[in-house]
C-alpha positions in Angstrom: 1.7 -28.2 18.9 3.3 -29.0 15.6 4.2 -26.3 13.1 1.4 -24.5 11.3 3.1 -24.6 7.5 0.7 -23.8 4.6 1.3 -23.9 1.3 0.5 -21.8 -2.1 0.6 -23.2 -5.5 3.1 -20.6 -7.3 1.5 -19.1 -10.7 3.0 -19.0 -14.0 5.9 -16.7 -14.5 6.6 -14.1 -17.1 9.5 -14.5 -18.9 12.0 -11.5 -18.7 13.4 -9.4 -20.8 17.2 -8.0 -21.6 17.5 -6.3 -18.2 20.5 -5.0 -16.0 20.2 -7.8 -13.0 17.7 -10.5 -14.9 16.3 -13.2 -13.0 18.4 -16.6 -13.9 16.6 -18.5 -16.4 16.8 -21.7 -13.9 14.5 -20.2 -11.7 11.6 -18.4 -13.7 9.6 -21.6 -13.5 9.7 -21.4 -9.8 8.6 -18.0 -8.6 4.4 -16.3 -8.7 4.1 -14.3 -12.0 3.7 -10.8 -9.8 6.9 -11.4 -8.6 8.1 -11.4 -11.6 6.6 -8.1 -12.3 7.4 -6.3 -10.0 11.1 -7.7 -9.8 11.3 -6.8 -13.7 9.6 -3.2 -12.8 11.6 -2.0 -9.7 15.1 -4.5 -9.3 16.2 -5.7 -12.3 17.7 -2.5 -13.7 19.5 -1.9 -10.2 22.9 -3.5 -9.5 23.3 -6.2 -7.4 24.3 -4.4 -4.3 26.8 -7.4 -3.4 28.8 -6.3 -6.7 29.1 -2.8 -5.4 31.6 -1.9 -2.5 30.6 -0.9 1.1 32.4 2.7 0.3 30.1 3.5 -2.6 27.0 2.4 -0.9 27.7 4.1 2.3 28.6 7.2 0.0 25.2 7.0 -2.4 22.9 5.5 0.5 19.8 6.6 -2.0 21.1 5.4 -5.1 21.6 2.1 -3.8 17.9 2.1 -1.6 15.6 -0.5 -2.3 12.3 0.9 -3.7 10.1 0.2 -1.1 11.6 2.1 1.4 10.2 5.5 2.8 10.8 8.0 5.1 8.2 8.8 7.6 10.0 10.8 10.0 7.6 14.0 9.6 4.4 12.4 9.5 1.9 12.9 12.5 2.4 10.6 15.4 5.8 9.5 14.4 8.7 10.5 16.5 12.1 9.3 17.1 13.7 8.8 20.8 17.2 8.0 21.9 18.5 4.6 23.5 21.7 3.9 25.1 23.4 0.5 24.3 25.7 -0.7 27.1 28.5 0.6 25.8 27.1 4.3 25.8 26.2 3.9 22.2 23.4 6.1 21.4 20.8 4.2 19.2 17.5 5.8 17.8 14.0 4.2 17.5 11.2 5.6 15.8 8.5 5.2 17.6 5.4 4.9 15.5 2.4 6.3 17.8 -1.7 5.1 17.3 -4.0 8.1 17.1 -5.7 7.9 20.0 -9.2 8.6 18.7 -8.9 5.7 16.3 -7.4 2.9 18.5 -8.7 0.8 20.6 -6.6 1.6 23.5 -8.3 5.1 23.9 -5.5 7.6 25.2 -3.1 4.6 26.0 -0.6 2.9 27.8 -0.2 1.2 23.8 0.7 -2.8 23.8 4.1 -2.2 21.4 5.8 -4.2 18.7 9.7 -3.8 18.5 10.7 -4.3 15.0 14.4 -4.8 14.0 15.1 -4.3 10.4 17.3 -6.8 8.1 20.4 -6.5 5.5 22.9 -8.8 6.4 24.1 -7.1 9.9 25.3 -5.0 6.9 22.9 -2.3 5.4 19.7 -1.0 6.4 17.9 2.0 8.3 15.1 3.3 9.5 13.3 3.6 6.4 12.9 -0.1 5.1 10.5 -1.2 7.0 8.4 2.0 7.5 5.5 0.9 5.3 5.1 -2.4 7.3 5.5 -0.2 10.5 2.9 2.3 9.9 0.6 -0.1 8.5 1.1 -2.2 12.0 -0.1 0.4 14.0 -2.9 2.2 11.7 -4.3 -1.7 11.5 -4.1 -2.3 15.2 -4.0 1.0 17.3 -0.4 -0.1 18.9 2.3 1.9 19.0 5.5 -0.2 16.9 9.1 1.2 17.6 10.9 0.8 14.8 14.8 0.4 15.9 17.9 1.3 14.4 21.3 -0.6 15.1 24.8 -0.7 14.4 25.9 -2.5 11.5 29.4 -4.0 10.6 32.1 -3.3 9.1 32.3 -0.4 11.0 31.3 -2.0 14.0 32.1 -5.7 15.2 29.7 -8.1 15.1 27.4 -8.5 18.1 27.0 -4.5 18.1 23.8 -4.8 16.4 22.6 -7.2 18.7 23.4 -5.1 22.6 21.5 -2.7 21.0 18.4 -4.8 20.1 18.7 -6.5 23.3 19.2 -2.8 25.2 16.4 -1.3 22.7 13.6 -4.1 24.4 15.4 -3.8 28.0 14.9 0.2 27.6 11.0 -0.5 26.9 10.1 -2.8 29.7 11.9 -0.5 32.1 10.9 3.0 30.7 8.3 2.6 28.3 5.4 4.5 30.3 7.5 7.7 29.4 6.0 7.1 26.2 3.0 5.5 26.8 4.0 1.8 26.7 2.7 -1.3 28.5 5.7 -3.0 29.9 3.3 -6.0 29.5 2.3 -6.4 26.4 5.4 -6.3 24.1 6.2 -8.2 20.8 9.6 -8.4 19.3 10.4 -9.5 15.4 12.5 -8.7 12.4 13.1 -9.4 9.0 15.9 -11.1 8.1 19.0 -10.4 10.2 16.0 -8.0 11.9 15.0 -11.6 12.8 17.8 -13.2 13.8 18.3 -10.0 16.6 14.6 -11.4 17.4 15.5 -15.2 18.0 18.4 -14.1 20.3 16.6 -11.2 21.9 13.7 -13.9 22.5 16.3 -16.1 24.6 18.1 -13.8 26.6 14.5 -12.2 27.8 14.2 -16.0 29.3 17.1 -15.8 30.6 17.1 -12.1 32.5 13.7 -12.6 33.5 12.2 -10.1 31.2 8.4 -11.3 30.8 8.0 -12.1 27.3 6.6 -15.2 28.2 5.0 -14.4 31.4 2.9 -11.5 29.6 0.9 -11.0 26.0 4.3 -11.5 24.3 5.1 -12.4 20.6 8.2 -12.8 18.7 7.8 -12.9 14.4 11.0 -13.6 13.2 10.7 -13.3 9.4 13.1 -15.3 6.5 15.5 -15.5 9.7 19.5 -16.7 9.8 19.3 -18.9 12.7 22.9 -20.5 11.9 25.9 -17.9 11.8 29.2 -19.3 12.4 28.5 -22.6 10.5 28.4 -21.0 7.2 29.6 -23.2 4.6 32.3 -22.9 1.8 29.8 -23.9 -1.0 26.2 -24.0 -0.8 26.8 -27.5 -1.8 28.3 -28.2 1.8 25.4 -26.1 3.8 23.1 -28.8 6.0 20.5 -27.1 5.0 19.2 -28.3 1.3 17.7 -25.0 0.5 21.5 -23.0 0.2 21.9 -25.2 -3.0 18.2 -24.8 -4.3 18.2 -21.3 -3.9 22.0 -20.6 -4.9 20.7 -18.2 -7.9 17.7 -16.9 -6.7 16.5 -13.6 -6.9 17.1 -11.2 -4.3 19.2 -12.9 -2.2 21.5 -15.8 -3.3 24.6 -17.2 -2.7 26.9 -14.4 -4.2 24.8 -12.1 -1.2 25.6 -14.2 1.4 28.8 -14.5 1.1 29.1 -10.7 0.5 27.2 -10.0 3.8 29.5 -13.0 5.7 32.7 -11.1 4.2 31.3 -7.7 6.2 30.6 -9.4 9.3 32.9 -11.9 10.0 36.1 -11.7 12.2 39.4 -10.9 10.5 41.8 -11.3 13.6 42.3 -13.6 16.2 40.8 -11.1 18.7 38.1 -10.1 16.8 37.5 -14.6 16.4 38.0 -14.4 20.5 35.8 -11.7 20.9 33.3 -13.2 18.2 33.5 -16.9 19.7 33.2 -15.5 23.5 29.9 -14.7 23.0 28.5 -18.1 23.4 26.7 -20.6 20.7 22.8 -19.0 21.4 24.2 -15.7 20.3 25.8 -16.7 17.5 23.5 -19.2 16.3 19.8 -19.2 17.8 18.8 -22.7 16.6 21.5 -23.9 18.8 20.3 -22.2 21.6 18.4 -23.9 24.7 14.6 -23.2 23.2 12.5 -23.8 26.7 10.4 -21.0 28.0 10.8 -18.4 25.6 7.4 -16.3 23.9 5.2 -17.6 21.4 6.8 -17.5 18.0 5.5 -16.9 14.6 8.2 -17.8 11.8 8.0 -16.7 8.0 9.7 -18.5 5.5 10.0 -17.8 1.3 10.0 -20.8 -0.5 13.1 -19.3 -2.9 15.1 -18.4 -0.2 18.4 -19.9 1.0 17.3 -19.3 4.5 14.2 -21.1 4.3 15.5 -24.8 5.8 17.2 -23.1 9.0 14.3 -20.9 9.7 12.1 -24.2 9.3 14.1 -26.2 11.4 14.2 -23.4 14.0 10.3 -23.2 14.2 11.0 -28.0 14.7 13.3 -27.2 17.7 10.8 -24.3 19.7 7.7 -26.8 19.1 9.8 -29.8 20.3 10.8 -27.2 23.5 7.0 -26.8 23.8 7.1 -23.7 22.9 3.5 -22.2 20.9 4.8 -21.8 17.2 3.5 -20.9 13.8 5.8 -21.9 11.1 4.8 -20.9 7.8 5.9 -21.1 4.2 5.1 -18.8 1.4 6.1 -20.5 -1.6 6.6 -19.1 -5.4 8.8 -15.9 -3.7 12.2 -15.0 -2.4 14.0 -13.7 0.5 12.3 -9.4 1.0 8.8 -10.4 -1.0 7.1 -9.4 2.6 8.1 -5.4 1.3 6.9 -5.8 -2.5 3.4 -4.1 -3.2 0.9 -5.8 -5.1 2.7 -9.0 -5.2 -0.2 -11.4 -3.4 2.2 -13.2 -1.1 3.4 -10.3 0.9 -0.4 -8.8 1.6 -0.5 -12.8 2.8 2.5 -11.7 4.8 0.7 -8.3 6.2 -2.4 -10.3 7.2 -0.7 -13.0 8.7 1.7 -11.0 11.1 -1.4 -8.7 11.9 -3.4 -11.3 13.2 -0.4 -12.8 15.0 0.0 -9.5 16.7 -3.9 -8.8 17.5 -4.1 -12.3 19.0 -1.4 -10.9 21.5 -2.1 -7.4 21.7 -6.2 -7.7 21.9 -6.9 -10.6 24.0 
C-alpha cells in the first residue's frame, strides 16, 4: 500500500506588521493566511524561546508557555497516576477518562491512546497537548493517557524514551487497574512526542508487546526520525526540506540547533552511553521496519522535518507495513495546536478517524 499524501492549495497570506518575532519576509508567500493570523495574534510578540536560556525558561515556565496550552488537571474524569521507568524514576500520566454514559464502551475496559508530547527532548509538560487530549476522548469515548517524561539537559538523552517505552509496557501489563484494554492501544506524539512513538513502535515488535497483533495504531506527528546525523548547515542535511524551511516560522534552523545543543552528548561517556544504544533508538528510519502497527504520519509542508518524516512513512510501506502519510501544506512545524487555523481541525479530523478505525472496528 503506497503512502496516502494529499495536498492543500495554501491561501494568500497577510503581510505582517512591525512585530517582536515577525515572520521572515521569504516565507509569507508560502504559508495559509490564518496562519498568519493567528501567528501575528499569539507568537509574534513572544521571543524566540531558542534566544532565551534553559535557566530562564525553566525559572518562568509560564512566561515562556505556548498559548495553546492548558491545564486540565481538575476537570471531571481527569486524573493523574504514577509510572516507574526502569531506573526507579517516577513518571506521571494523565489519564484522561470517557464519561461512561456518553461513550460507547458503556462502563469500560476503554481502548486507550498514549500520547507523548514534543519540544525538542527539551521542553514540554503535561499541559501542551491537553486540548488535543480531551478532545480525543470526548470525540471517541476512549480513555487517552497523556504522559510526561524526562527531558534533557537535566537528564541524558534516551531518559525520555525508558519512560515512553515503560509508560506503554506499564499499560499492557496493568492497565485493567484503570480500566484499560491491554488490546486495543495506540501510541503517537507530536514532534519529539513522535519520535518516542516511532521507537516505542519498534521495540513493541521486538518484546512481543501486541501492537500489531491487536487494534493497534501509532500517529507519529511532524516526527525527527534522524538524530545523530544532524548536519552542520541545513545546506548539508539529505533531506531538502532543512534548507527550504531554514527560516520558517515556528521551528527553523536556529531551533534545531538550540534543541541539538540540549540534547547532545558532551563527553566521551556520555557519546558511549549515547552511541550504545543502537541505530533504531537513535534514529527510527534506520531502524528494521517489518512487523510493527499500522502507522499514520503527519507532515507540515514548512517544516524542516517534513522530508525525514516522509521518507519514514517510504521505508514502513516498502516493509509492508499499512501507512498513511500525509502532508498538510501552507503551515509549519505545531499548526496541529493552533485554533481556527483550517489545517489543524484537518489535523483533529484526520487523527480521529485514524484512531476510530482502530478503536471501533
Amino acid at each position: 500500500m503506497a503512502p496516502a499524501l494529499t495536498t492543500e492549495t495554501p491561501s494568500n497570506p497577510s503581510s505582517a506588521h512591525a512585530l517582536q518575532n515577525p515572520i521572515d519576509p521569504s516565507f509569507l508567500d508560502r504559508l495559509d493566511k490564518d496562519f498568519v493570523e493567528y501567528y501575528n495574534l499569539h507568537l509574534a510578540n513572544k521571543p524566540a524561546t531558542h534566544s532565551v536560556s534553559i535557566a530562564d525558561i525553566r525559572a518562568n515556565p509560564k512566561k515562556y508557555a505556548s498559548p495553546w496550552c492548558r491545564d486540565f488537571s481538575s476537570e471531571p474524569f481527569v486524573k493523574d497516576i504514577k509510572i516507574k521507568s526502569d531506573d526507579g524514576h517516577e513518571i506521571t500520566a494523565r489519564c484522561y477518562h470517557p464519561d461512561a454514559s456518553k461513550s460507547p464502551f458503556g462502563q469500560g475496559p476503554y481502548p486507550v491512546h498514549i500520547n507523548f508530547h514534543g519540544g525538542g527532548f527539551t521542553f514540554g509538560d503535561l499541559t501542551g497537548d491537553a486540548k488535543l487530549c480531551m478532545e480525543w476522548r470526548n470525540r471517541l469515548g476512549i480513555m487517552v493517557m497523556d504522559v510526561n517524561y524526562r527531558h534533557c539537559p537535566e537528564n541524558a538523552f534516551g531518559k525520555g524514551h525508558d519512560d515512553a517505552w515503560a509508560a506503554i509496557r506499564w499499560v499492557h501489563r496493568n492497565g485493567n487497574e484503570i480500566k484499560i484494554r491491554p488490546d486495543s492501544i495506540s501510541i503517537g506524539g507530536i514532534s519529539a512526542g513522535g519520535t518516542l512513538s516511532a521507537v516505542a513502535q519498534q521495540l513493541a515488535r521486538d518484546h512481543g508487546l501486541p501492537l500489531k497483533l491487536s487494534k493497534a495504531l501509532a500517529v507519529l506527528a511532524v516526527p525527527c526520525t534522524v538524530i545523530h546525523d544532524e548536519p552542520a548547515t541545513p545546506e548539508e542535511s539529505p533531506f531538502a526540506s532543512f534548507a527550504e524551511n531554514a527560516l520558517a516560522p515556528c521551528l527553523n534552523w536556529k531551533r534545531l540547533v538550540y534543541f541539538r545543543d540540549h540534547w547532545a552528548p558532551k563527553t566521551e561517556e556520555e557519546s558511549a552511553t549515547f552511541f550504545a544504544r543502537g541505530e533504531a533508538f537513535l534514529s527510527p528510519l534506520k531502524g528494521e521496519l517489518t512487523g510493527v502497527c499500522d502507522t499514520f504520519i503527519c507532515t507540515a509542508g514548512c517544516d524542516p522535518l517534513r522530508d525525514e518524516g516522509e521518507q519514514y512513512g517510504r521505508r514502513l510501506v516498502e516493509s509492508g507495513v499499512k501507512t498513511t502519510v500525509r502532508r498538510y501544506t501552507g503551515v509549519p512545524h505545531p499548526f496541529m495546536h493552533m485554533a481556527g487555523v483550517r489545517k489543524a481541525q484537518m489535523f483533529m479530523d484526520d487523527v480521529t478517524a485514524e484512531l476510530k478505525r482502530v478503536h471501533h472496528a
